[in-house]
Backbone bond lengths (Angstrom), bond angles and torsions (degrees), N, CA, C in turn:
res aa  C-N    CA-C-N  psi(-1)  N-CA   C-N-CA  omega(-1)  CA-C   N-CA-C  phi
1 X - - - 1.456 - - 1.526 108.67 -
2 X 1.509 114.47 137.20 1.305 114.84 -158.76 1.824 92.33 -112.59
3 X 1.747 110.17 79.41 1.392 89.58 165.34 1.402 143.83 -73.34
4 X 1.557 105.18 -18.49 1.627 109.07 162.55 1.221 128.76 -71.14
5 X 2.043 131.75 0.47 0.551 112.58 164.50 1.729 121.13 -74.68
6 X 1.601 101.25 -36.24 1.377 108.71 -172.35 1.587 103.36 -67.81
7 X 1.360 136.97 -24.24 1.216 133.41 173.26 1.775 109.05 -49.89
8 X 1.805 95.69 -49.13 1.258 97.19 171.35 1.707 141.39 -50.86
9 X 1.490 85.76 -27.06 1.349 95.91 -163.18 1.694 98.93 -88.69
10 X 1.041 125.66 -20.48 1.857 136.46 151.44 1.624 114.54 -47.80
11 X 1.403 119.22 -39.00 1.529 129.45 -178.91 1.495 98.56 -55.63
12 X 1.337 109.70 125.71 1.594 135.57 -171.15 1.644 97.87 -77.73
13 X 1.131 123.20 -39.21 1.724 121.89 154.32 1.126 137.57 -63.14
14 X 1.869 113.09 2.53 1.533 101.08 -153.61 2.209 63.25 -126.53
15 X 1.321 117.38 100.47 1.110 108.82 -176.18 1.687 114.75 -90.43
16 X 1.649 116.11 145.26 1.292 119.46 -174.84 1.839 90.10 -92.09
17 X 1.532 89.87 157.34 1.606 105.61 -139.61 1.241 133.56 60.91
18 X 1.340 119.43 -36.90 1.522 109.62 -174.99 1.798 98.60 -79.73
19 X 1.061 135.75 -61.31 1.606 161.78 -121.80 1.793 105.62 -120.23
20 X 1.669 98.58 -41.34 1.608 90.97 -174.85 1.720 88.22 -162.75
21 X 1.186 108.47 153.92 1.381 115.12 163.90 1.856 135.48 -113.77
22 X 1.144 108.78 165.49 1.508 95.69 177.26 1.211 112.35 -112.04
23 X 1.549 141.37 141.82 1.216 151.13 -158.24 1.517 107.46 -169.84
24 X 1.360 78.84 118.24 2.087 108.74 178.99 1.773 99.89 -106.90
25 X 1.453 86.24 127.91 1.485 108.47 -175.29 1.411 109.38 -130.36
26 X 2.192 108.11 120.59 1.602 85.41 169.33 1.408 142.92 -59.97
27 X 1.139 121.39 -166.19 1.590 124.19 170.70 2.027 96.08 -70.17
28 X 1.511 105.47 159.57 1.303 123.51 -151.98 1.425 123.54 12.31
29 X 1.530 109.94 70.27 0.870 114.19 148.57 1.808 136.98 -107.87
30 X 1.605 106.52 171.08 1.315 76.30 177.96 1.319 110.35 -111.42
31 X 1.586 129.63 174.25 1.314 128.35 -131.02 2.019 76.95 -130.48
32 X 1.175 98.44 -76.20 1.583 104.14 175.69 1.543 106.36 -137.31
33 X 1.342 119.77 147.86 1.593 109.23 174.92 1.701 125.45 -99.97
34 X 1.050 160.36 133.55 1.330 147.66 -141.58 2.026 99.33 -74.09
35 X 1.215 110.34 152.83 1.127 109.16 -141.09 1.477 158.99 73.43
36 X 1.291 105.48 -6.57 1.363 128.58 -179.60 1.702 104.49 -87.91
37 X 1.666 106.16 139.04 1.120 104.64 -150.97 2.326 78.40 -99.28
38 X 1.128 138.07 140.73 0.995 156.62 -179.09 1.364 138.86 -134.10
39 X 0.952 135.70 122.71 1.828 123.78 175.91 1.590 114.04 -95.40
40 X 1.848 122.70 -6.70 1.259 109.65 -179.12 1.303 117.29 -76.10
41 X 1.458 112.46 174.71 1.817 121.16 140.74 1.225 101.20 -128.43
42 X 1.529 106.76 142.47 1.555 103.46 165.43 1.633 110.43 -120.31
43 X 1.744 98.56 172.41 1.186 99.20 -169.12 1.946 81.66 -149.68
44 X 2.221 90.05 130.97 1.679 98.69 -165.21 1.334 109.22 -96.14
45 X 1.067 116.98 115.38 1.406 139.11 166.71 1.245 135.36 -58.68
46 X 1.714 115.38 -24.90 1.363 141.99 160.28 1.764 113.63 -159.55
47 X 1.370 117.84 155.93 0.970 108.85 -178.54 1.680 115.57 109.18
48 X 1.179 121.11 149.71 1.532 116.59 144.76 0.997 126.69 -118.87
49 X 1.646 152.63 155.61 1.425 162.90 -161.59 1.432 120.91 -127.43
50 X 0.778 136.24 131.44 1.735 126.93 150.44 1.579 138.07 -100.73
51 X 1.032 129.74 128.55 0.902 153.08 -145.77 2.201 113.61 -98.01
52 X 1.560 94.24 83.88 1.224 98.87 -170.64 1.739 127.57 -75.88
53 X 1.248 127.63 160.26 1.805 121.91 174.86 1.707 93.58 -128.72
54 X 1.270 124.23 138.73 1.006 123.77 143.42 1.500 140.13 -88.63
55 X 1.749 104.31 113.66 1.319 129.01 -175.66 1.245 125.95 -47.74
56 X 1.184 164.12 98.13 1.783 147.69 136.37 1.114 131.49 -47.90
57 X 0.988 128.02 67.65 1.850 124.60 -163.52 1.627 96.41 -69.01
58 X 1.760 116.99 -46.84 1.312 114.63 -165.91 1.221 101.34 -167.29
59 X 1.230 122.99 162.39 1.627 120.16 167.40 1.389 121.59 -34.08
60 X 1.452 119.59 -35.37 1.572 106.77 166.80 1.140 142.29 -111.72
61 X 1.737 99.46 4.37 1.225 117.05 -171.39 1.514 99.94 -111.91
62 X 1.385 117.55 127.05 1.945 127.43 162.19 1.232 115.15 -129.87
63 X 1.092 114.27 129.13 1.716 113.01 -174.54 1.470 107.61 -133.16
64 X 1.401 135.20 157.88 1.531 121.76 -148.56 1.834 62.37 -144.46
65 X 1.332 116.47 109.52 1.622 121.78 153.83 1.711 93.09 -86.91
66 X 1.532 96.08 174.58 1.382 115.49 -175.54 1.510 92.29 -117.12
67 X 1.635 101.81 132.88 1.629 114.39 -177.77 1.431 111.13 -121.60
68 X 1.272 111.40 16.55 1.627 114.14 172.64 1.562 115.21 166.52
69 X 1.369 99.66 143.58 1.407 120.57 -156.97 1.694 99.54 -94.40
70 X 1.589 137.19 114.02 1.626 120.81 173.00 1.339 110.24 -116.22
71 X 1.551 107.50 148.27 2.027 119.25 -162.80 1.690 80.39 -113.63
72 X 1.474 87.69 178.21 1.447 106.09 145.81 1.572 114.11 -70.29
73 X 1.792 95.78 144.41 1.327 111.73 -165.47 1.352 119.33 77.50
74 X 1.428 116.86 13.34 1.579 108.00 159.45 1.515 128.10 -123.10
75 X 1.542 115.87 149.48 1.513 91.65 -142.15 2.348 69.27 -116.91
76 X 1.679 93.17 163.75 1.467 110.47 -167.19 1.386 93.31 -152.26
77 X 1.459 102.33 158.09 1.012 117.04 168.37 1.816 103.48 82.68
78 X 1.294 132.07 4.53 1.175 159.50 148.66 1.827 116.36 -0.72
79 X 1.650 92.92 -37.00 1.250 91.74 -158.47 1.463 122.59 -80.49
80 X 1.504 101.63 -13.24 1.123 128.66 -177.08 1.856 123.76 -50.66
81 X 1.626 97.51 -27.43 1.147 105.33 167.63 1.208 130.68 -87.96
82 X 1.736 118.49 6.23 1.639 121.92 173.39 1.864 100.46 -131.01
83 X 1.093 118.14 21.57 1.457 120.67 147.76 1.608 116.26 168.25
84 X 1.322 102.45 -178.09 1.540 93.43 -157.10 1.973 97.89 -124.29
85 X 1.504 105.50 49.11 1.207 116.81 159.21 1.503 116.27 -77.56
86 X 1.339 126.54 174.01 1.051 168.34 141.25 1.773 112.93 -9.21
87 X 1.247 122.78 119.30 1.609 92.10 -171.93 1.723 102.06 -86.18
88 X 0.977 108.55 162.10 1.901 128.23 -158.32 0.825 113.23 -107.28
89 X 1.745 130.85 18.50 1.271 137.12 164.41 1.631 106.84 167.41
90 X 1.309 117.59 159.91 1.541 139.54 -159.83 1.652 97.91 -93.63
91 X 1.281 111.57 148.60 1.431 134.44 -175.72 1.280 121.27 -119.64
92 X 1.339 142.47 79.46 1.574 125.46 -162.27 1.574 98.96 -109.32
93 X 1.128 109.87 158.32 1.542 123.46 176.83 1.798 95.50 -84.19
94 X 1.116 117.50 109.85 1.885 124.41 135.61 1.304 128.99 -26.44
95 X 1.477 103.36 -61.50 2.110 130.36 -162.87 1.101 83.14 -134.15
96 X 1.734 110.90 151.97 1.483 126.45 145.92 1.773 96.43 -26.14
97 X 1.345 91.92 130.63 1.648 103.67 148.18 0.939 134.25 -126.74
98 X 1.784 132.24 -179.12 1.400 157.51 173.86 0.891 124.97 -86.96
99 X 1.387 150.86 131.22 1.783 116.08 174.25 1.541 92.73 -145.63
100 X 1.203 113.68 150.52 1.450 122.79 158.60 1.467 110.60 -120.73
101 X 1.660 116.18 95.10 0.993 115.39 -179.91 1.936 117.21 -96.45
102 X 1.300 117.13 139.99 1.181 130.35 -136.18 1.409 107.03 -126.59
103 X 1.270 156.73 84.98 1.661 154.10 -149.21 1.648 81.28 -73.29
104 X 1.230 116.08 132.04 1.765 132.83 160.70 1.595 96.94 -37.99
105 X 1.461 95.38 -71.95 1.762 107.11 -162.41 1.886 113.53 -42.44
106 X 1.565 105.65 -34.68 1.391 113.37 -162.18 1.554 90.95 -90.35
107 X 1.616 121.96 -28.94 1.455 97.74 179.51 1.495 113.67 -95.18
108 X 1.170 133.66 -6.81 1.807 145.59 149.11 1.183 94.27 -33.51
109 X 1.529 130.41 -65.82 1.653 129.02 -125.20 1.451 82.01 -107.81
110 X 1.481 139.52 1.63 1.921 133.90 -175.22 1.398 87.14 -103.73
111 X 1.387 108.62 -50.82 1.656 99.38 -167.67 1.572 126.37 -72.96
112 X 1.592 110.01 -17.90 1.441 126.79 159.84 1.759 101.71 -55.38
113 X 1.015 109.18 -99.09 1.816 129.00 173.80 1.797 83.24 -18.09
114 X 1.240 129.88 -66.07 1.931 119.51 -156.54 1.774 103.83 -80.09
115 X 1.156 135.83 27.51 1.277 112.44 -151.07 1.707 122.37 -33.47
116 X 1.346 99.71 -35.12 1.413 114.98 -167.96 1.780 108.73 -60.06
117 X 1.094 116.19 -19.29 1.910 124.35 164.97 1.452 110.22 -104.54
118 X 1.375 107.01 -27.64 1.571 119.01 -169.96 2.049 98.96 -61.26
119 X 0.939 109.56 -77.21 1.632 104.00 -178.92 1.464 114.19 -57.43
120 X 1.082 145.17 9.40 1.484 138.73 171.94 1.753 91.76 -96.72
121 X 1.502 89.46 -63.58 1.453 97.68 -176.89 1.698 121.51 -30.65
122 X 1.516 95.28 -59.77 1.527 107.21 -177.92 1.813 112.71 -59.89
123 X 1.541 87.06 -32.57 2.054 88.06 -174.73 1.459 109.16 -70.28
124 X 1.908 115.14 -27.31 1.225 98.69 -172.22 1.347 107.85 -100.57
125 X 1.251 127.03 33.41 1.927 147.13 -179.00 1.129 86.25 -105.40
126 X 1.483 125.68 -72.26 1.553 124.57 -169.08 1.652 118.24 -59.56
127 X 1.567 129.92 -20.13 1.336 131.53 172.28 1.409 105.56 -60.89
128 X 1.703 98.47 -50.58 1.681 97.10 -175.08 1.640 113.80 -68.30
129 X 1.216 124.60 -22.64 1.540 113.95 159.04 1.393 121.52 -66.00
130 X 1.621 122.07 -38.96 1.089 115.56 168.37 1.603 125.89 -30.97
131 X 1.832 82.13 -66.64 1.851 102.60 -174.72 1.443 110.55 -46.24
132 X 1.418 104.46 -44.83 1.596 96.32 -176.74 1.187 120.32 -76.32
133 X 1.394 117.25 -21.49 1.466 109.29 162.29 1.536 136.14 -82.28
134 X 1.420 104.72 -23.05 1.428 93.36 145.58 1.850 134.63 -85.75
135 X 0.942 120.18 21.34 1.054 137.06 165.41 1.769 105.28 -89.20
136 X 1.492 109.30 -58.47 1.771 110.08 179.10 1.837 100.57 -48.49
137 X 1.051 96.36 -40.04 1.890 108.11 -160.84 1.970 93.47 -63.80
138 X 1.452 114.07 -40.79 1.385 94.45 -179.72 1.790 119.52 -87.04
139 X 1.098 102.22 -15.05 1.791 114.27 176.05 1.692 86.48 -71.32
140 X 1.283 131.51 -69.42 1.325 127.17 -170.20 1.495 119.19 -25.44
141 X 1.689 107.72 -53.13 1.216 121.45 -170.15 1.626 118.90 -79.12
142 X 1.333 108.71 -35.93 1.409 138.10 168.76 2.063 102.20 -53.89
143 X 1.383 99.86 -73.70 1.963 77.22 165.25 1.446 137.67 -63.94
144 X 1.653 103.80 -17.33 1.782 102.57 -156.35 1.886 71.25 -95.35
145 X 1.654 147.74 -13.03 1.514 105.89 161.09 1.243 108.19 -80.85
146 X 1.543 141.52 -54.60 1.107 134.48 155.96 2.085 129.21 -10.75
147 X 1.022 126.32 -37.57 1.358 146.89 156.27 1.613 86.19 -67.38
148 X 1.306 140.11 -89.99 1.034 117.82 -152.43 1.527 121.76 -79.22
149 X 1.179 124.01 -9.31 1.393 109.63 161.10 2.134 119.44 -97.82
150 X 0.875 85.50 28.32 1.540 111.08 176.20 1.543 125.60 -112.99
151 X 1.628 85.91 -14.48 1.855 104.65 169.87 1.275 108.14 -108.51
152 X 1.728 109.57 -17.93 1.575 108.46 -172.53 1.434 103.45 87.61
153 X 1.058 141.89 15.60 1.668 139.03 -176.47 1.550 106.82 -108.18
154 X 1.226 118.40 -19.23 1.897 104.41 148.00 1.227 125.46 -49.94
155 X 1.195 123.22 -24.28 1.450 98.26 175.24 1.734 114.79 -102.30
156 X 1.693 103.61 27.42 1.523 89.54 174.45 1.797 83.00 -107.08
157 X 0.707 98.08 42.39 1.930 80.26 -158.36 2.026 85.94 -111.04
């Protein structure tokens, strides 16, 4: 839960419309689709989302499992502020949602100018990359033993 963002979004300088916007989305919708080239992050205000990967099983088979569950108070789409790739998976709305969507560039250049919110802000952006990356790091490990005791090659190991 990202409470400094919503603190932020209270800051009488950090203006709605100018700085970030608000956007209500019904249930299944989509938010962004993986591949889509984007400059936001958002952070959900109401609502929950899920958080899609697209599968390759085989040339004819694609399946989009769901790799994460988002509430209010969680901010996505994150990545946007440490490069300007491609987003890496699909976002659909669950429930009506909330969104406070946020241009990277406009919140870089507030949190430069604020330092004094700017480094909390940024440290608690970077926890939530952490978390999610150690989370990828245990799904990673969780299939590649699964793959190998599914080939039978754990027990040469």
């Amino acid at each position: 839960m990202s409470s400094l963002l919503f603190t932020l979004l209270e800051n009488p300088d950090f203006k709605e419309g100018e700085l970030w916007q608000r956007i209500s989305q019904s249930a299944n919708s989509i938010i962004f689709s993986e591949g889509d080239l984007s400059s936001e992050l958002y952070l959900v205000l109401a609502g929950d989302l899920r958080v899609l990967g697209k599968v390759d099983l085989d040339d004819q088979r694609k399946i989009k499992p769901g790799f994460g569950e988002l509430g209010k108070g969680d901010v996505f789409g994150e990545l946007v502020l440490f490069d300007d790739l491609p987003r890496s998976a699909t976002v659909v709305s669950l429930t009506d949602v909330e969104l406070a969507a946020i241009k990277a560039d406009d919140l870089i250049s507030f949190l430069d100018a604020h330092p004094d919110c700017g480094y909390p802000i940024m440290k608690e952006l970077l926890s939530v990359v952490v978390y999610r990356l150690r989370k990828a790091n245990q799904r990673i490990f969780s299939l590649f033993a699964w793959g190998l005791k599914s080939k039978g090659l754990d027990t040469h190991l």
